[in-house]
Structures are given as structure tokens and as C-alpha cells.
Backbone as a printed PyTorch tensor [residue, N CA C, xyz], in Angstrom:
tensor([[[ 71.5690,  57.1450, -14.8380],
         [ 70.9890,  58.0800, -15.7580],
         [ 70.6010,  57.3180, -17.0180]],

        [[ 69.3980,  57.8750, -17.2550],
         [ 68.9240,  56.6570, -18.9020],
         [ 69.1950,  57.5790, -19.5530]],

        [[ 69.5490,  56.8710, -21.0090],
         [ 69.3560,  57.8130, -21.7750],
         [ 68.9120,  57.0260, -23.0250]],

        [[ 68.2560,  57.6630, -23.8970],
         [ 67.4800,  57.0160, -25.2590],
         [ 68.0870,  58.1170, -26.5740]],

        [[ 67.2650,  57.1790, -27.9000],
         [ 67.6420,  57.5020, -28.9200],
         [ 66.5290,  58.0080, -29.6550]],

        [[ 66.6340,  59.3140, -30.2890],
         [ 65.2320,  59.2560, -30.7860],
         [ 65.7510,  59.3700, -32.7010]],

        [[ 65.1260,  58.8050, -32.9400],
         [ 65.9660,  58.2680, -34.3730],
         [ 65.2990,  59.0220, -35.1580]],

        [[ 64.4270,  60.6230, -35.0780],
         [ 64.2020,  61.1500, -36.4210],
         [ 65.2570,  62.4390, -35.7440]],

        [[ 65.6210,  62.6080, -34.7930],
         [ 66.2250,  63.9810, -34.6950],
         [ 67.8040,  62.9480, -34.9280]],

        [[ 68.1490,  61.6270, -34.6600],
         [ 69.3720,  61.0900, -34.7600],
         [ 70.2320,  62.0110, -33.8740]],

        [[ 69.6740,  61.8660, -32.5150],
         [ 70.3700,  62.3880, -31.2670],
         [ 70.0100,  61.6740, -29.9660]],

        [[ 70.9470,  61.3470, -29.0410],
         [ 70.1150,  60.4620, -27.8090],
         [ 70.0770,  62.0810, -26.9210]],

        [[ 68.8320,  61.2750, -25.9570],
         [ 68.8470,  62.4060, -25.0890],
         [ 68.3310,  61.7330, -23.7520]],

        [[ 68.2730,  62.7700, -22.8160],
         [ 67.5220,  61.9450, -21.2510],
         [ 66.2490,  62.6340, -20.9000]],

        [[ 65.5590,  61.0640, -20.6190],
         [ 64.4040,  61.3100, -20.2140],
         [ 64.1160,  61.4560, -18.9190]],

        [[ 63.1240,  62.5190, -19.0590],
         [ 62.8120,  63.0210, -17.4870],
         [ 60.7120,  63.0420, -17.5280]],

        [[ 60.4060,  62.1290, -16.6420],
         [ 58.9600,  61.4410, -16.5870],
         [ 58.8250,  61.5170, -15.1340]],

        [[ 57.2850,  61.9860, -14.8040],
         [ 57.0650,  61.8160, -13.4650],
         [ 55.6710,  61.0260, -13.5440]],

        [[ 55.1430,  60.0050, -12.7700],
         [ 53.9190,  59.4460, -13.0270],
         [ 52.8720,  60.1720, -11.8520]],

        [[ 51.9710,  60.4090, -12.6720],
         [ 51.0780,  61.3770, -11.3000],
         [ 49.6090,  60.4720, -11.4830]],

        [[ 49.4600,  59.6660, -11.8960],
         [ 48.5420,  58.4210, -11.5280],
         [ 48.3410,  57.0650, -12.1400]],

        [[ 48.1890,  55.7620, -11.5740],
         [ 47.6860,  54.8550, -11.8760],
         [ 46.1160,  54.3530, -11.4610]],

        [[ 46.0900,  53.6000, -12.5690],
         [ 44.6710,  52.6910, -11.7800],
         [ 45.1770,  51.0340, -11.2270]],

        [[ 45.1150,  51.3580, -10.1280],
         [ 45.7900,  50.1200,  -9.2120],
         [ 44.3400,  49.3820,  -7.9590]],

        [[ 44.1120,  48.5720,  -7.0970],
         [ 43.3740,  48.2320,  -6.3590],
         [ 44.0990,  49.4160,  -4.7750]],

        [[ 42.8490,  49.4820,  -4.2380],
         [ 43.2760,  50.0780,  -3.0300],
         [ 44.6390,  50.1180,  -1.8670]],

        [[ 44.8340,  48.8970,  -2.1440],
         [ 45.9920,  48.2600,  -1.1090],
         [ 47.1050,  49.0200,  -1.6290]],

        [[ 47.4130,  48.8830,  -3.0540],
         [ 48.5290,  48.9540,  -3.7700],
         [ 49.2180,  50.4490,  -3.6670]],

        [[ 47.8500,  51.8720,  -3.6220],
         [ 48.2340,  52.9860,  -2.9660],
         [ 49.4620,  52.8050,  -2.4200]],

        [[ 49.4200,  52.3120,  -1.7180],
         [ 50.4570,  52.1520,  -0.2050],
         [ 51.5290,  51.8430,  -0.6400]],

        [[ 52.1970,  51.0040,  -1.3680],
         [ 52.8420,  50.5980,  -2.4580],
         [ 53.7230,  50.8800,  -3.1870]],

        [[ 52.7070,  51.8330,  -3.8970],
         [ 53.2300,  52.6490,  -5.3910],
         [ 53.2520,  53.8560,  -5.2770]],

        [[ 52.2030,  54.2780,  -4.1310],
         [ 52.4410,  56.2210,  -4.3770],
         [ 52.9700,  56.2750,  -2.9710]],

        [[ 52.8280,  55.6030,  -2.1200],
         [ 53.1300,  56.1870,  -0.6980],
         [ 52.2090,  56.6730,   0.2610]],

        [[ 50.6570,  56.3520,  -0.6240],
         [ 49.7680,  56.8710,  -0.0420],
         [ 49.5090,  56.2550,   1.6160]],

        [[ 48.9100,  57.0920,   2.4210],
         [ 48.4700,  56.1100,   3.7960],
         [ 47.3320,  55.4260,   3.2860]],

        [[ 47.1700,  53.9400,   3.6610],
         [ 45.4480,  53.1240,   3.1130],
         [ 45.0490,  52.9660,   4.6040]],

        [[ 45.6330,  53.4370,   5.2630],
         [ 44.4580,  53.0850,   6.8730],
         [ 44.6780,  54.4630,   7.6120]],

        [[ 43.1560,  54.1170,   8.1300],
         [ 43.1740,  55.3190,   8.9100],
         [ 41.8830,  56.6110,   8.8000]],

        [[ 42.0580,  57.4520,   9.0960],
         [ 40.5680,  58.2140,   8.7710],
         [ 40.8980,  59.3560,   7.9470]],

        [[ 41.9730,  59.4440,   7.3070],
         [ 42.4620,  60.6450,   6.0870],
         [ 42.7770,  59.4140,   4.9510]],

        [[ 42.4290,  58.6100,   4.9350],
         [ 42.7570,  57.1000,   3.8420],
         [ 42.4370,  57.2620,   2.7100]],

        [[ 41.2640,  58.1180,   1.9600],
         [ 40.6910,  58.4820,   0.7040],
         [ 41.9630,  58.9410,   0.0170]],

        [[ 42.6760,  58.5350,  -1.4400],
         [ 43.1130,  59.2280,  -1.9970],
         [ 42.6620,  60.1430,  -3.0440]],

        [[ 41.0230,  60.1940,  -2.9260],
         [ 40.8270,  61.0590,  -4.0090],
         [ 40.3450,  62.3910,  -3.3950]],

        [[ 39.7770,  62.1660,  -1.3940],
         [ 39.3690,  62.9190,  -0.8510],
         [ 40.5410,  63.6320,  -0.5530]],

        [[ 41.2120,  63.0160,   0.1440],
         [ 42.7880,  63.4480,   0.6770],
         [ 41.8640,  64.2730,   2.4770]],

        [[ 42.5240,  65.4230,   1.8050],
         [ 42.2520,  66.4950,   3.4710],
         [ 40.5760,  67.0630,   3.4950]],

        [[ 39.7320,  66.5280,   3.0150],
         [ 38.5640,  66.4900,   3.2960],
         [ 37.7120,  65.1760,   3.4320]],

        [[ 38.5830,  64.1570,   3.5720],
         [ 38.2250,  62.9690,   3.9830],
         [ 36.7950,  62.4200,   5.2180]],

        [[ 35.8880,  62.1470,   4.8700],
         [ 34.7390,  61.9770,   6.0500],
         [ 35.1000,  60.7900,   6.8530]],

        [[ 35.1720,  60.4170,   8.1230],
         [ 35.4830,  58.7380,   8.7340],
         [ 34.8140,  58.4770,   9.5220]],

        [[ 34.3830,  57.4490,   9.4630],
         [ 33.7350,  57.2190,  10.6440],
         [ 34.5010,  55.7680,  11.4220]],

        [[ 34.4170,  55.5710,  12.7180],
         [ 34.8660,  54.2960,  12.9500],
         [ 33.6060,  53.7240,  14.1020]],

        [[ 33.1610,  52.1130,  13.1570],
         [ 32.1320,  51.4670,  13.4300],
         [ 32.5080,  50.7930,  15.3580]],

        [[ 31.5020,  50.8180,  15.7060],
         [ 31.6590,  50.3960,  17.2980],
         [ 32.1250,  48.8560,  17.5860]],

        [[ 31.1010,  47.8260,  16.7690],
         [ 31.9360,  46.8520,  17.2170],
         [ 32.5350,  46.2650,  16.5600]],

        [[ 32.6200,  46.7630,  15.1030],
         [ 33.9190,  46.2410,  13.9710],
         [ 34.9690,  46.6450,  14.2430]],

        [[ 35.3580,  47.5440,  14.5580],
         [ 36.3440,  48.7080,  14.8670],
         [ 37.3530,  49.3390,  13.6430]],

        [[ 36.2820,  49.2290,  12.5050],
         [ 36.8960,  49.3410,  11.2370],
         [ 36.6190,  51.2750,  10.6110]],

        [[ 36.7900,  52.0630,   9.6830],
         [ 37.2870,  52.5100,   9.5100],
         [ 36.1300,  52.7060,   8.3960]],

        [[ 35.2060,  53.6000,   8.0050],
         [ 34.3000,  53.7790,   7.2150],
         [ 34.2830,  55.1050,   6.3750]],

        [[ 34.0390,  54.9980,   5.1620],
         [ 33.8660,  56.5350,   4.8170],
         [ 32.4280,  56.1950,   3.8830]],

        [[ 32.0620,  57.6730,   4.7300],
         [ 30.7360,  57.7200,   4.3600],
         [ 30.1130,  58.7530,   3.0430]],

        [[ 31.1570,  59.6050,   3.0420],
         [ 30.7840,  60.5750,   2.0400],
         [ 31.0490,  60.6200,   0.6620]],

        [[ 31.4260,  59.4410,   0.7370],
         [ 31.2910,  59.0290,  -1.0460],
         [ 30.3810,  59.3270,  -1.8680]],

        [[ 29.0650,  59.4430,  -1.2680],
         [ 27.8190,  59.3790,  -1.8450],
         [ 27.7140,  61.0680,  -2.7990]],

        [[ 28.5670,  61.8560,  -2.3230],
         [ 28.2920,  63.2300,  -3.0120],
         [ 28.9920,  63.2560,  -4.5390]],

        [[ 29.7290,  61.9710,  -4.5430],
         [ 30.3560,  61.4880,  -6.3060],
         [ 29.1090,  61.0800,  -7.0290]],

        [[ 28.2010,  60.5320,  -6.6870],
         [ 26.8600,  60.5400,  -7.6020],
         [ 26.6060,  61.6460,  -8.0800]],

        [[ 25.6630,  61.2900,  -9.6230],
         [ 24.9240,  62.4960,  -9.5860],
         [ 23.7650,  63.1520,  -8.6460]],

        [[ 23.5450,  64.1780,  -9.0530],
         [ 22.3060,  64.9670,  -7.6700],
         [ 21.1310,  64.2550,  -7.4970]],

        [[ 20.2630,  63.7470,  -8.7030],
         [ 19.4330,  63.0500,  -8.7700],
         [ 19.5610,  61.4550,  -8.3720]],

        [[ 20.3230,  60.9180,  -8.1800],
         [ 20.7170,  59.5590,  -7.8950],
         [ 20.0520,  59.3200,  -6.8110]],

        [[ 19.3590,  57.7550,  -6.9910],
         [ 18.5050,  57.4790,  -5.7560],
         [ 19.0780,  57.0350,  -4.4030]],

        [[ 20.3540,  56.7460,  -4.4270],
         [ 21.3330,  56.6650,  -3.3080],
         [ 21.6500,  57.5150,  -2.3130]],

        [[ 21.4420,  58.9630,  -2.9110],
         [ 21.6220,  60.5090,  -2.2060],
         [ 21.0590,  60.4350,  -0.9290]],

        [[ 19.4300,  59.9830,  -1.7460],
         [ 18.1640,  60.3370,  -0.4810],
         [ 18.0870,  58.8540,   0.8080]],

        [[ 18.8610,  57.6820,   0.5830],
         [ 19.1320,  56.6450,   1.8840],
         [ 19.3570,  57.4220,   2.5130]],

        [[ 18.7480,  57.5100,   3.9330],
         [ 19.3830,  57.5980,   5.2180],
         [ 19.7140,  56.1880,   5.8090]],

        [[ 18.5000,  55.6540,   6.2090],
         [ 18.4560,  54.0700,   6.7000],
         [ 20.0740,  53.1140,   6.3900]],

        [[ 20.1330,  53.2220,   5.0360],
         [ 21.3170,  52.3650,   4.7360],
         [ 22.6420,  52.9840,   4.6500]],

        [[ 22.8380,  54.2510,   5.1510],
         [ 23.7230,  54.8680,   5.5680],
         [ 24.0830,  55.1810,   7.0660]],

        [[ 24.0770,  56.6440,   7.1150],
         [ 24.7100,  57.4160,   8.8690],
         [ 23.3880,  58.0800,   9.2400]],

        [[ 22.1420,  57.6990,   8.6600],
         [ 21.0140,  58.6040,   9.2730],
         [ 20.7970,  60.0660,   8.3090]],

        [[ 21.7550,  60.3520,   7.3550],
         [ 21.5350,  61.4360,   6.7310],
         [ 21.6930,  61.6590,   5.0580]],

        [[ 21.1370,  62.4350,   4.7670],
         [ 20.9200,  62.8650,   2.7150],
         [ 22.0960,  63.4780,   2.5330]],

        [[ 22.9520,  63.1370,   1.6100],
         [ 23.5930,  63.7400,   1.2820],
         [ 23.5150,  64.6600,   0.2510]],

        [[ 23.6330,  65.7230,   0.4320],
         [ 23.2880,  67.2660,  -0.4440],
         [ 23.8460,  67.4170,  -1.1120]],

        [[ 25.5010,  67.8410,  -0.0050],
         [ 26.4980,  68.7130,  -1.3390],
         [ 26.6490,  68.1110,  -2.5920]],

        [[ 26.9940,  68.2380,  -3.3850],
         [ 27.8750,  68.0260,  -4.6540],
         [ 29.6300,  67.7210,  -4.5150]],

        [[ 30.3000,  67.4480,  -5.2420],
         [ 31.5260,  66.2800,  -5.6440],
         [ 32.4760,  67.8520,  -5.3510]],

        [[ 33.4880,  67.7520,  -4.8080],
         [ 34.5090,  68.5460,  -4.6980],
         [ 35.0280,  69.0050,  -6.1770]],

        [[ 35.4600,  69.9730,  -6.4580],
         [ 36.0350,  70.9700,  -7.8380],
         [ 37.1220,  70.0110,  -8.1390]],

        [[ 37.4230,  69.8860,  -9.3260],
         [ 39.2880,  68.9260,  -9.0270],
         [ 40.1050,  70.0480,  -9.5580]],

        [[ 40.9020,  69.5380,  -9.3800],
         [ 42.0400,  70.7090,  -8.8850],
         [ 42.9920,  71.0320, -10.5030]],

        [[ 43.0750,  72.3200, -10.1190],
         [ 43.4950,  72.9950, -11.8080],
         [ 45.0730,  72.7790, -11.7560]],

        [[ 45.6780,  73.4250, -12.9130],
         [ 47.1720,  72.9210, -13.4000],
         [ 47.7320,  73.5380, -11.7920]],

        [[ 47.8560,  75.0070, -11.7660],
         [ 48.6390,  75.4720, -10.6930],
         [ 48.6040,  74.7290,  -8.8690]],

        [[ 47.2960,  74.1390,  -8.9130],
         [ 47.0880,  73.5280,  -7.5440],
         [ 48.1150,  71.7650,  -7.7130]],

        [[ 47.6730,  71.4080,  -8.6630],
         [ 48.4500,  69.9480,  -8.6380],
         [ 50.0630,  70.4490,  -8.7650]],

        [[ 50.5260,  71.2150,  -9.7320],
         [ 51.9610,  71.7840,  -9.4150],
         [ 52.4930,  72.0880,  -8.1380]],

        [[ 51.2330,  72.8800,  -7.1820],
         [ 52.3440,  73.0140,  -5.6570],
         [ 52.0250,  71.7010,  -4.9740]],

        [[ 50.9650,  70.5500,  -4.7980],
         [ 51.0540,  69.7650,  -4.5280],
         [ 52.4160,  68.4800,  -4.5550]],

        [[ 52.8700,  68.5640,  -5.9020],
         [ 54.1620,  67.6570,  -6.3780],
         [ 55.1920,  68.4730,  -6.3820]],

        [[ 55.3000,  69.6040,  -6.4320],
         [ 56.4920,  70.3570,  -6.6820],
         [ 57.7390,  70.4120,  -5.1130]],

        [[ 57.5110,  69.7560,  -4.1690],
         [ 58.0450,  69.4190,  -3.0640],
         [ 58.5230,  68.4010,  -2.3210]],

        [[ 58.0210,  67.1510,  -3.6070],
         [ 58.0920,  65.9570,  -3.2960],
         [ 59.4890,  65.6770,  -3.0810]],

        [[ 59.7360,  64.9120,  -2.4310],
         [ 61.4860,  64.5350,  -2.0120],
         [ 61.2480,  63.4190,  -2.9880]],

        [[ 62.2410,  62.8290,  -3.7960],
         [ 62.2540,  61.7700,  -4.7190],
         [ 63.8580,  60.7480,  -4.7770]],

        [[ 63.7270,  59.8860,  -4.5310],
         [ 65.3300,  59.7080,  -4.9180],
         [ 65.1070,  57.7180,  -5.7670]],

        [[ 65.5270,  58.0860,  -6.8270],
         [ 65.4930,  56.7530,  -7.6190],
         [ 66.5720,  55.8050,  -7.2930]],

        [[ 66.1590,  54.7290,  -8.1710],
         [ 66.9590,  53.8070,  -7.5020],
         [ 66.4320,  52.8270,  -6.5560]],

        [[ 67.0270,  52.4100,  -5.9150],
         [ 66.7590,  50.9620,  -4.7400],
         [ 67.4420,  51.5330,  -3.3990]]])
């Protein structure tokens, strides 16, 4: 149990912190949050609307729908050729308000320590 001092109230007390993001390289996901990095649900920003594709003779693991994080006008939208054959239309998923990220973490099993 930590505990600190906070020297204008001249009382220690315990701190209680949960980290709900870093900016880390892809790999590190895996790592630090627990995220899965392989596989075809691998996006951590997509999560359960994740697009995948897996290439024939790479046998690697592609996501293609990134392209709807641009803006609408972006000349990237309208590639087919250098993509999957298709425009991407929709628009960027809503992000998620106070009450949705609360039931998301509010179940997490946690146990500190080593």
C-alpha cells in the first residue's frame, strides 16, 4: 500500500490511480495494456469493429479500414487501386462518452504487484 504526503493539508493519504492510456509503439500494447497485437480484432482503437483482411501469399494480417480516420474530403478516401478495390465512405466511429468507457474498465480483474 503507498502512501504519500500532501504537505498543504499536512496529512498523508493513499493514492488510488488507474492509467487508461499511453502513447507507446504497437508491439508494446501487448505489454502494457494486455492488449491482443495479432490477429484480426488487433486494432486497439477499433477494438470490436475491427476490418481484417489476411493477404494470400504473405499470410499477414491487414487492416484496411483505417482510411475512414481521414477527413471526408481526403484524397486517400477515393484509392481503390492502392487499396481492396473500394472508396471508403463512412466516416470515423463516435468515441465513446464517460458512461461507455466506465462499463468498459469497471470489470477489469487487476491485481498489483509482481
Amino acid at each position: 500500500m503507498l502512501k504519500y504526503f500532501d504537505g498543504f493539508a499536512n496529512e498523508i493519504f493513499k493514492l488510488h490511480a488507474m492509467l487508461l492510456c499511453t502513447i507507446n509503439d504497437f508491439p508494446r500494447y501487448g505489454n502494457l495494456l494486455g492488449y491482443s497485437v495479432k490477429g484480426h480484432k488487433a486494432c486497439p482503437i477499433c477494438e470490436e469493429d475491427t476490418v481484417s483482411q489476411q493477404l494470400k501469399h504473405g499470410r499477414k494480417t491487414v487492416y484496411l479500414w483505417h482510411r475512414r480516420f481521414l477527413r471526408s474530403h481526403h484524397p486517400y478516401r477515393r484509392l481503390k487501386k492502392a487499396f481492396n478495390g473500394h472508396q471508403k465512405a463512412s466516416g470515423s466511429p463516435t468515441p465513446l462518452i464517460d458512461v461507455e468507457v466506465y462499463e468498459k474498465v469497471n470489470n477489469i480483474d487487476h491485481t498489483f504487484g509482481k
